[in-house]
MILUM-998388 format. One record per residue (C-alpha): residue number from 1; residue in three letters; y, z, x. Coordinates in steps of 0.25 Angstrom, whole numbers, plus 2048, in hexadecimal, padded with zeros to 3 digits. Last residue first. Example, Ala and Ser with C-alpha at 12.3 -4.5 7.8 and 13.67 -1.06 7.14 Angstrom:
<rec nr="2" rest="SER" py="7FC" pz="81D" px="837"/>
<rec nr="1" rest="ALA" py="7EE" pz="81F" px="831"/>
// end
This chain:
<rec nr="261" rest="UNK" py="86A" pz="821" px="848"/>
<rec nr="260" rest="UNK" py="86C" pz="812" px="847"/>
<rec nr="259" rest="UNK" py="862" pz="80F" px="854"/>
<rec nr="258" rest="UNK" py="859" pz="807" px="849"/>
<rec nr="257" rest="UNK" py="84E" pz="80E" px="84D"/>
<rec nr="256" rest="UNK" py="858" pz="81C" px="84C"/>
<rec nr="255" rest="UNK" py="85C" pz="816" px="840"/>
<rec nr="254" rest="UNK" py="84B" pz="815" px="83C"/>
<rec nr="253" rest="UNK" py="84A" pz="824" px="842"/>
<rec nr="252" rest="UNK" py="855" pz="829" px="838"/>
<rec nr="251" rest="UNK" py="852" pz="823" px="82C"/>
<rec nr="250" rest="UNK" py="841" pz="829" px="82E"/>
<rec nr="249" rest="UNK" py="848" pz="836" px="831"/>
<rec nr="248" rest="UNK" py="84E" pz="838" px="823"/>
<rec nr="247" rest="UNK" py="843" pz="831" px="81D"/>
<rec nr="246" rest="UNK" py="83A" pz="83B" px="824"/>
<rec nr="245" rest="UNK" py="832" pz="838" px="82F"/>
<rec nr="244" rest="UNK" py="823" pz="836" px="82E"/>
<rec nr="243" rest="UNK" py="818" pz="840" px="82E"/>
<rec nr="242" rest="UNK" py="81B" pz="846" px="81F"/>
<rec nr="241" rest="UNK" py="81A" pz="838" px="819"/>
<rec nr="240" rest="UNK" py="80F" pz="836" px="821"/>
<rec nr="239" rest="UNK" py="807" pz="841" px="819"/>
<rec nr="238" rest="UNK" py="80C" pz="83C" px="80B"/>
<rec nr="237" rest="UNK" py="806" pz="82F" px="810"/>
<rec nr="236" rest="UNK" py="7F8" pz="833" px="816"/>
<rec nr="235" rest="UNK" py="7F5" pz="83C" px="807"/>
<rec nr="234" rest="UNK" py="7F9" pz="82F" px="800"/>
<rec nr="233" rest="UNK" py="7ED" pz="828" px="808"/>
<rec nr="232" rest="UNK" py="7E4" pz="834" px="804"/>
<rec nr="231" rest="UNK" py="7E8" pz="832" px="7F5"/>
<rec nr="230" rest="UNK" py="7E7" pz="823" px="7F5"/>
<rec nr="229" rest="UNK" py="7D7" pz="822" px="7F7"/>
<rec nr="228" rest="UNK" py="7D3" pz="82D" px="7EE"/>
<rec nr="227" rest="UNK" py="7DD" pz="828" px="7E3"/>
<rec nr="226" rest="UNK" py="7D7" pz="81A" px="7E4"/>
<rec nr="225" rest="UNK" py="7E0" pz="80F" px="7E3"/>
<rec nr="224" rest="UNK" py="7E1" pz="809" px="7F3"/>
<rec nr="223" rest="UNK" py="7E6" pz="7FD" px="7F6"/>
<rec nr="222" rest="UNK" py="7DF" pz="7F7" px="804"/>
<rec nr="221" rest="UNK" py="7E3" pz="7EB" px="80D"/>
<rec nr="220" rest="UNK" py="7DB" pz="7E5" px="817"/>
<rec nr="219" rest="UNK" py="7DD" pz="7DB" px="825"/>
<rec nr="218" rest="UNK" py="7E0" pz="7E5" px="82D"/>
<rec nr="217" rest="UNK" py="7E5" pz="7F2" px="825"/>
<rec nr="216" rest="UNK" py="7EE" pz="7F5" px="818"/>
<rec nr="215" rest="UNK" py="7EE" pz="800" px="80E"/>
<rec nr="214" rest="UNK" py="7F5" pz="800" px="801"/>
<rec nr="213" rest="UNK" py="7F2" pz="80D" px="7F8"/>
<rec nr="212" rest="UNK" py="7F4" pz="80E" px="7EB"/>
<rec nr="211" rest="UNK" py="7FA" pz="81A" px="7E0"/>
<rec nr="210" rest="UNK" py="7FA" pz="815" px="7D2"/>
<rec nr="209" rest="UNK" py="806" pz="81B" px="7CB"/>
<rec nr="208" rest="UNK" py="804" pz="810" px="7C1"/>
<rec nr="207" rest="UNK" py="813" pz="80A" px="7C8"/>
<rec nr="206" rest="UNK" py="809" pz="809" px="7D3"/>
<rec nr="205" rest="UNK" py="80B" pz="813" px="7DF"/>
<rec nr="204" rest="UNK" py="808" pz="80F" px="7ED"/>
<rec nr="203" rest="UNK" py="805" pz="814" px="7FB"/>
<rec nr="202" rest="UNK" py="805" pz="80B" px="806"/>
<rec nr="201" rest="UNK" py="7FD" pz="80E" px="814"/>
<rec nr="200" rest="UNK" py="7FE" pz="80A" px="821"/>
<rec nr="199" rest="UNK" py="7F5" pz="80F" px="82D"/>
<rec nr="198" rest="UNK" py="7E8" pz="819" px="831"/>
<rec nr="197" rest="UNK" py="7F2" pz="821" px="839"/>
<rec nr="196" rest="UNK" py="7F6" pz="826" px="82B"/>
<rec nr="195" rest="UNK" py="7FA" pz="834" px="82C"/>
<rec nr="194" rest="UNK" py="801" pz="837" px="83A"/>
<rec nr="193" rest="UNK" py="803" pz="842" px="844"/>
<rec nr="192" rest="UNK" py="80B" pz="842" px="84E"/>
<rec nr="191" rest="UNK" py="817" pz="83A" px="84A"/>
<rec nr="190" rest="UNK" py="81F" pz="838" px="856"/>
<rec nr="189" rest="UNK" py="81E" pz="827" px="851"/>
<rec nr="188" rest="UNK" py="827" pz="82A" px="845"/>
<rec nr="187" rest="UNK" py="820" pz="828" px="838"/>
<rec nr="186" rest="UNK" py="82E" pz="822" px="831"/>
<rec nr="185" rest="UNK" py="82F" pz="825" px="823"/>
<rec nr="184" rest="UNK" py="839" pz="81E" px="818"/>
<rec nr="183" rest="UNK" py="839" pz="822" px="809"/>
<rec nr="182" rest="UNK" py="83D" pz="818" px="7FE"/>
<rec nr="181" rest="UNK" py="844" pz="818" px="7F0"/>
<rec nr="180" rest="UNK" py="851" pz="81C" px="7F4"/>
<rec nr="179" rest="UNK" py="853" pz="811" px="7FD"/>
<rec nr="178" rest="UNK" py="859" pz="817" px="80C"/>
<rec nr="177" rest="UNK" py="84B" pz="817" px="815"/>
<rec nr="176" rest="UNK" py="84D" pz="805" px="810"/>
<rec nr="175" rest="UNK" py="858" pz="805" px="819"/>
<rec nr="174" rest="UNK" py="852" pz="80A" px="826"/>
<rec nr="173" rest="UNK" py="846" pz="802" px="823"/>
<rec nr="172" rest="UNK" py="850" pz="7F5" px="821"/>
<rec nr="171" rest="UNK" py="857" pz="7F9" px="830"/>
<rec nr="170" rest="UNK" py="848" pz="7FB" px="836"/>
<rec nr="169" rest="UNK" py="844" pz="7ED" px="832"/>
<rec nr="168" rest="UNK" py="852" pz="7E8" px="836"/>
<rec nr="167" rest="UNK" py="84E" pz="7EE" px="845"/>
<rec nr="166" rest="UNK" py="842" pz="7EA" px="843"/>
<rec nr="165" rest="UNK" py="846" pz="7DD" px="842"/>
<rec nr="164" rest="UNK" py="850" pz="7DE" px="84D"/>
<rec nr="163" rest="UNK" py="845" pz="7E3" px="857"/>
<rec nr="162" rest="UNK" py="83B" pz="7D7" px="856"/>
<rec nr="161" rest="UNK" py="82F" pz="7D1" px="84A"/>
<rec nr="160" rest="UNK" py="82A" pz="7DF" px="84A"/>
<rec nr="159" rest="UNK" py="832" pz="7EA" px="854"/>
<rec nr="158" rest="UNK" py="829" pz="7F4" px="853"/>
<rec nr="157" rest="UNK" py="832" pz="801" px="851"/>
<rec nr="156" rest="UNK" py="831" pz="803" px="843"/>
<rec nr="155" rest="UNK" py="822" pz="802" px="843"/>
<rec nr="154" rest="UNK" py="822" pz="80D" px="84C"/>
<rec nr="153" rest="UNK" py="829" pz="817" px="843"/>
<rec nr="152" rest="UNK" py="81E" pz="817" px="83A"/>
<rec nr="151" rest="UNK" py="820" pz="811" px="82C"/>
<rec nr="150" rest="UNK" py="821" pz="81C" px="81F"/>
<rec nr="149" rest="UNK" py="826" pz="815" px="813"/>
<rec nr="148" rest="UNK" py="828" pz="81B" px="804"/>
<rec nr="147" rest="UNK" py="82E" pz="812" px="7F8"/>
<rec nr="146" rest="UNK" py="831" pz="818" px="7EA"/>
<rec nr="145" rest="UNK" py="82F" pz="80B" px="7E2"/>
<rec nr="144" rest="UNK" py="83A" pz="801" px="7E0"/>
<rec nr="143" rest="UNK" py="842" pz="806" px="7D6"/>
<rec nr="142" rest="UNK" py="847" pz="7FD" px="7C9"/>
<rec nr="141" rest="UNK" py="846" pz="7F3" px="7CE"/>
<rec nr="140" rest="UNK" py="83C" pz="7F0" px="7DC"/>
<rec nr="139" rest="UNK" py="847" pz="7ED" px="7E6"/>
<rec nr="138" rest="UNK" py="83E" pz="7F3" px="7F1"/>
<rec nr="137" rest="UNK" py="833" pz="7EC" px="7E9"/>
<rec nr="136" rest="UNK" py="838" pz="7DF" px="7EE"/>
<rec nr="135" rest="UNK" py="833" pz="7E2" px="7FC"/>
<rec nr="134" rest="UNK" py="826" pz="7DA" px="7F6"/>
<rec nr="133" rest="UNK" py="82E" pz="7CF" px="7F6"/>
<rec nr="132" rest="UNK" py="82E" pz="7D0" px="805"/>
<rec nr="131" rest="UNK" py="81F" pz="7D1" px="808"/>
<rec nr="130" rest="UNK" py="81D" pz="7C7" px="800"/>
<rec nr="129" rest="UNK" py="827" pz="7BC" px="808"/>
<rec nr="128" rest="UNK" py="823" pz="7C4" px="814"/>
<rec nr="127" rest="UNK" py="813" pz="7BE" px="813"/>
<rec nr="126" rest="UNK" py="817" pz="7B2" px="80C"/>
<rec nr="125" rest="UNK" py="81F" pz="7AD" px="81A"/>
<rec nr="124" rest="UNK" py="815" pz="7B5" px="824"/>
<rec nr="123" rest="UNK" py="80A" pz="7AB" px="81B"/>
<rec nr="122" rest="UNK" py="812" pz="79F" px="81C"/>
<rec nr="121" rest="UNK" py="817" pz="7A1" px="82C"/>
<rec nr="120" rest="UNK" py="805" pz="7A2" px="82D"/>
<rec nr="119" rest="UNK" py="802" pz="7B1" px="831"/>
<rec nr="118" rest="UNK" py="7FE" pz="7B5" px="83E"/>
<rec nr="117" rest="UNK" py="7EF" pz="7BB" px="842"/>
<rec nr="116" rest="UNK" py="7F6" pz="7C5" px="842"/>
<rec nr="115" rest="UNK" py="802" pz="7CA" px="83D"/>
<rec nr="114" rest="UNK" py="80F" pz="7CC" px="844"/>
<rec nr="113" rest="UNK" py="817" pz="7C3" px="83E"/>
<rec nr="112" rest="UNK" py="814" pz="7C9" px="82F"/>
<rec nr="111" rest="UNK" py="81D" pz="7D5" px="836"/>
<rec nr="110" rest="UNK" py="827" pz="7CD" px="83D"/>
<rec nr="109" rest="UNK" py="829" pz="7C7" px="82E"/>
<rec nr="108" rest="UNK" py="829" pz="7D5" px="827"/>
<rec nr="107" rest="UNK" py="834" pz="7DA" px="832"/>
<rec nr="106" rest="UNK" py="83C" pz="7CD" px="82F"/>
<rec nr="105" rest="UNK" py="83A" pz="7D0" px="81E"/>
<rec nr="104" rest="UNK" py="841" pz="7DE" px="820"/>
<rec nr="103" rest="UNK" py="832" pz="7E6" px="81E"/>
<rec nr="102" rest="UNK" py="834" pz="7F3" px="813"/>
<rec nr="101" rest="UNK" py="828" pz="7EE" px="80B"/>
<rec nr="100" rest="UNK" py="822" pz="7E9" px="817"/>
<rec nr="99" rest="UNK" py="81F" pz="7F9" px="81B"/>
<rec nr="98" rest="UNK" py="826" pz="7F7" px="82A"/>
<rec nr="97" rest="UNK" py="819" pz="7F4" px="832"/>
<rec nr="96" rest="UNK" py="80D" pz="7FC" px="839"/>
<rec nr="95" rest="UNK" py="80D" pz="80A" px="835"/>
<rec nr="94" rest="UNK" py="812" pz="808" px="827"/>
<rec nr="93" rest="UNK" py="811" pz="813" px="81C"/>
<rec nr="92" rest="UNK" py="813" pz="80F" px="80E"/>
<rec nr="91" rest="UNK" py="816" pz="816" px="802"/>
<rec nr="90" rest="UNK" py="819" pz="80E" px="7F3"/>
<rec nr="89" rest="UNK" py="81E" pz="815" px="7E6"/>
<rec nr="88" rest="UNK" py="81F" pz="810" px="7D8"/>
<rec nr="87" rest="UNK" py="818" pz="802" px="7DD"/>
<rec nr="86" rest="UNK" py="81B" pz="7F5" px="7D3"/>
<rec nr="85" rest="UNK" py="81A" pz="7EB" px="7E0"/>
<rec nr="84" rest="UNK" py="811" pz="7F4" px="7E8"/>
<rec nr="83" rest="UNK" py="806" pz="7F2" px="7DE"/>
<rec nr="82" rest="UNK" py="807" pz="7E4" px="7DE"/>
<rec nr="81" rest="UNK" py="808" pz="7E5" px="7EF"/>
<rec nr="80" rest="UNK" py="7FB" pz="7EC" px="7ED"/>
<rec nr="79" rest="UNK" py="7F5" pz="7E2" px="7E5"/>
<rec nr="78" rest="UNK" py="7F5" pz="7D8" px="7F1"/>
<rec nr="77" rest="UNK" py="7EC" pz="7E6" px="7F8"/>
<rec nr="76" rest="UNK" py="7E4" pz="7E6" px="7EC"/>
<rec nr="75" rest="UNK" py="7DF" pz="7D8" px="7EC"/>
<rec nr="74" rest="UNK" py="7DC" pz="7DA" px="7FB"/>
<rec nr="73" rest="UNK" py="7D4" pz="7E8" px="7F9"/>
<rec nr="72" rest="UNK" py="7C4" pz="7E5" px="7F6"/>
<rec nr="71" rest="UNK" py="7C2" pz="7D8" px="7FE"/>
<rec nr="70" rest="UNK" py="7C3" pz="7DF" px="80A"/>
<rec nr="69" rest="UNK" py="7BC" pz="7EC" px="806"/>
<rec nr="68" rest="UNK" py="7AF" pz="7E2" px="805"/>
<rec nr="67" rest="UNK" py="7A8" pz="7E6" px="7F5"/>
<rec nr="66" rest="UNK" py="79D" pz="7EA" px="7F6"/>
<rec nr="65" rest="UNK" py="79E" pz="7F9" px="7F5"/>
<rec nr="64" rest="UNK" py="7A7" pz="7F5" px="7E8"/>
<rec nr="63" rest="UNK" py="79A" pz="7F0" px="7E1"/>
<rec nr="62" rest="UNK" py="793" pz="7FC" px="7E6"/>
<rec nr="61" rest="UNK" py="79B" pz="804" px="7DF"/>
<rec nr="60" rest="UNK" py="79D" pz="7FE" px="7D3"/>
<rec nr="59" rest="UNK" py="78E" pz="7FC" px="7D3"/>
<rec nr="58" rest="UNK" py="78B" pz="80B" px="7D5"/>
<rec nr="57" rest="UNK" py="782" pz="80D" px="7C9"/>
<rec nr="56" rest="UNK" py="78A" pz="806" px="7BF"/>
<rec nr="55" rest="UNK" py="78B" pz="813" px="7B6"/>
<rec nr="54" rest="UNK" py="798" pz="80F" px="7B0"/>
<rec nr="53" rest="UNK" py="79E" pz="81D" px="7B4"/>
<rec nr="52" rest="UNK" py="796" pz="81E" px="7C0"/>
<rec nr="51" rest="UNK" py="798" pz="811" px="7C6"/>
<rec nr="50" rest="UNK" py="7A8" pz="814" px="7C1"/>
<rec nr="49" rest="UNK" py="7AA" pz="821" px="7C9"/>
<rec nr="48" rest="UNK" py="7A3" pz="818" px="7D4"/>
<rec nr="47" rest="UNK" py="7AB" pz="80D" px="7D4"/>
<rec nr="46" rest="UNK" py="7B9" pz="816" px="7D2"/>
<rec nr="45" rest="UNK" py="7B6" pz="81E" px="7DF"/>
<rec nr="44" rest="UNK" py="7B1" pz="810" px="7E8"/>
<rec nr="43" rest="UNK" py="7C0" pz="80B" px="7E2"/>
<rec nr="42" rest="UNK" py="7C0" pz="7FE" px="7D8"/>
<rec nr="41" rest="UNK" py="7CC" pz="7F7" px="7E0"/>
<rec nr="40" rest="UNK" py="7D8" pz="7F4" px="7D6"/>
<rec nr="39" rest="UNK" py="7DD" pz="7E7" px="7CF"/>
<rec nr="38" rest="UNK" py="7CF" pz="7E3" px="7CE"/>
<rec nr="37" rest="UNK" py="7D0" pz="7E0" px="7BE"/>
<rec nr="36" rest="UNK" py="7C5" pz="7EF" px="7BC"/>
<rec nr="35" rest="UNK" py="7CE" pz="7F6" px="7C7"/>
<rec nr="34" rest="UNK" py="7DB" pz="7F1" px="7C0"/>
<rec nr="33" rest="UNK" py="7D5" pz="7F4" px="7B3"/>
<rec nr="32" rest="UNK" py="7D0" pz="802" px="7B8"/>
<rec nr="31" rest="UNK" py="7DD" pz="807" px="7BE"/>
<rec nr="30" rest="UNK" py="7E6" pz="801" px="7B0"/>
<rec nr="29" rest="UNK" py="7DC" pz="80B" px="7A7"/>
<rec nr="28" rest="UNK" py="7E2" pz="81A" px="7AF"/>
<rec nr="27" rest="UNK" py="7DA" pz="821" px="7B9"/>
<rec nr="26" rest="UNK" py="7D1" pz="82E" px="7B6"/>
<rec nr="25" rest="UNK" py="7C3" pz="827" px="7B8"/>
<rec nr="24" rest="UNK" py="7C0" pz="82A" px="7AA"/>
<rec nr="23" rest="UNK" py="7CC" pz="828" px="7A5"/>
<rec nr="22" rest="UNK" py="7CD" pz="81B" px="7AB"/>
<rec nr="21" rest="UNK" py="7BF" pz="816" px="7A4"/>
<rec nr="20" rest="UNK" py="7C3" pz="81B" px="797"/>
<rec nr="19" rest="UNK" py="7D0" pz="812" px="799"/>
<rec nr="18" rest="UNK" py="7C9" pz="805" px="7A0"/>
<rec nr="17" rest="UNK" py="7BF" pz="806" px="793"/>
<rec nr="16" rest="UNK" py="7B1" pz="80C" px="796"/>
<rec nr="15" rest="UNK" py="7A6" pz="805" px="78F"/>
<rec nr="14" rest="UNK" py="79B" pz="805" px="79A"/>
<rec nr="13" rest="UNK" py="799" pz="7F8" px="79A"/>
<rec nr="12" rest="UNK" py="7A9" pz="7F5" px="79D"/>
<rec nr="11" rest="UNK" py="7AA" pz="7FE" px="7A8"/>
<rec nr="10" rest="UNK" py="79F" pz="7F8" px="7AE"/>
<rec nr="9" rest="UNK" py="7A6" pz="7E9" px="7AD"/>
<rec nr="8" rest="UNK" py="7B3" pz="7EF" px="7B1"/>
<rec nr="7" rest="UNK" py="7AE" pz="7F4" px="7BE"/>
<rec nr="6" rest="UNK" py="7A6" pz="7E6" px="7C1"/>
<rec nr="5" rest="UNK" py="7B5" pz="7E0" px="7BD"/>
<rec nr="4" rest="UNK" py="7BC" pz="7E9" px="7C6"/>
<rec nr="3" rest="UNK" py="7B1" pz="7E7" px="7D1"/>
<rec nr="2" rest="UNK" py="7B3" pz="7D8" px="7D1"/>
<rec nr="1" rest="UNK" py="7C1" pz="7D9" px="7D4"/>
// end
């Protein structure tokens, strides 16, 4: 990105290596080359710690003021799915869909189906072939990593793509609540009060012990590296954690969904 290498340029003039430069702003060497290679979005905070540091008289800033938000975030959101890859721990809270990563491959078809304006059958066809293989992280060698889902109860009674592939959507759900290395919440629909009304959200872990946050909307994607912006968004999840069923609970309603109770 061209604000990495405006940052880098700066940095450079005024003599400071990545290392001192990471001291100084209390993060670790690898956070400033990925922001300095565009790897990583330069945050409004970082930019005018480091106008003042470089003494650049705001031009970081202003420079990133510029730049449109929807151009700022695609590159991230495809890095996303990298980071999701190698993840020590991912949480997700779906209020719309089963979280793809836990989709049977006809509940992620009906799902691709429902889009509009429509996909082409080649691009529903590429769109479920990736979001298949990234499954493969559930067989992620030696340990996947430690897996938390909360998805509201109505999601699990829309019957996407027909009753019987919910029915097998529900059947894999009620498997997956047993793995060892994931927890299952259902936010059941008596829920009076509720933390994220605003929409989904995915918390991540990098193997750096990076925290990220994933967010999607219409049409736009965000992942979030600054502190200040991930620690409100964890704050939201530990409270739905507490909102929702327990595991215990959760099993019971998806036998009960499945009429197995």
């Amino acid at each position: 990105m061209v604000i990495g290498a405006l940052a880098a340029h700066f940095r450079k003039q005024s003599e400071y290596t990545q290392v001192r430069l990471a001291e100084l702003l209390h993060t670790d060497p690898e956070t400033i080359a990925s922001m300095e290679q565009g790897r990583r979005l330069l945050q409004p905070r970082m930019a005018a710690t480091l106008d003042e540091l470089f003494d650049t008289k705001g031009a970081l800033s202003a420079t990133l003021a510029k730049v449109p938000k929807r151009e700022r975030y695609p590159a991230f959101a495809i890095d996303f799915f990298t980071h999701e890859r190698d993840a020590v721990s991912l949480f997700s809270y779906q209020n719309q869909v089963v979280p793809g990563l836990l989709q049977t491959p006809e509940y992620a078809a009906a799902v691709f189906g429902c889009l509009y304006p429509p996909f082409t059958p080649e691009e529903a066809e590429n769109q479920l072939a990736i979001r298949l293989a990234r499954q493969a992280i559930l067989q992620r060698k030696p340990w996947p990593p430690m897996m938390h889902y909360i998805v509201e109860q109505s999601v699990l009674e829309r019957p996407l793509g027909g009753k019987e592939i919910l029915r097998e959507q529900l059947r894999c759900l009620r498997e997956v609540a047993e793995l060892p290395f994931l927890g299952l919440q259902i936010m059941p629909k008596g829920q009076e009060t509720h933390a994220a009304l605003s929409g989904p959200m995915v918390l991540l872990e990098t193997g750096d012990h990076d925290q990220l946050v994933y967010l999607e909307g219409h049409l736009v994607s965000f992942l979030l590296d600054d502190p200040a912006e991930v620690h409100p968004v964890s704050l939201k999840y530990g409270m739905l954690r507490n909102q929702a069923l327990s595991f215990e609970d959760s099993k019971g309603l998806l036998d009960d969904l499945l009429g197995e109770s």
